[in-house]
N, C-alpha and C positions, 0 to 999 in steps of 0.2 A: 523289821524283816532282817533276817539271818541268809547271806549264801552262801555256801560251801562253794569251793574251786578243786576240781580232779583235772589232772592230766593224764591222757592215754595218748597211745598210737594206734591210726586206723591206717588198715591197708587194702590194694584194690590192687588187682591184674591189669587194670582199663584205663585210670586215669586220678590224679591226687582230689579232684571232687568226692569222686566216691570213694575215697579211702576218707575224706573228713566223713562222710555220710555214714559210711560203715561205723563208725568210731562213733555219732550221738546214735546212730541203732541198735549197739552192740549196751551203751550206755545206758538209753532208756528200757531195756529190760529190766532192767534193776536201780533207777534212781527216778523218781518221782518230780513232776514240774520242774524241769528242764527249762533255762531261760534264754540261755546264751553259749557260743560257743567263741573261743576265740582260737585261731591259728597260730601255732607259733613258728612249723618252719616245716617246711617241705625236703622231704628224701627220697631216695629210690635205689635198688638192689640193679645190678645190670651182669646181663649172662647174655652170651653171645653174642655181642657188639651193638645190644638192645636193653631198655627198661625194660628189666623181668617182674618187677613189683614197684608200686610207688606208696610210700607212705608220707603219713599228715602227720604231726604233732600238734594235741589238741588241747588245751581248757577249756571244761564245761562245767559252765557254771547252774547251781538249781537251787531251790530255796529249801530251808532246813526250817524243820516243823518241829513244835515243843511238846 
């Protein structure tokens, strides 16, 4: 077995979970058999004395077909 490794950033208004979650949904639109994700680090955008976005930095890893 072959897997490929992509990184993206997912982001969420609500909280850094669903900024990873947006990030493998946004992911499995277009990448087949999905196995793993891994986190690598947590951010957030802040406007008016508040997190206005939070983002996740992500590897997701899926198996590559011949």
């Amino acid at each position: 077995m072959v897997v490929k490794v992509i990184e993206l950033v997912g982001t969420s208004h609500h909280n850094w979970t669903e900024a990873v979650d947006n990030a493998v949904l946004e992911a499995s639109k277009t990448v087949d058999d999905i196995m793993g994700v891994e986190v690598t680090n947590f951010t957030a955008n802040v406007g008016k004395g508040h997190i206005a976005e939070y983002k996740a930095d992500v590897k997701i890893a899926f198996q590559v077909h011949h």
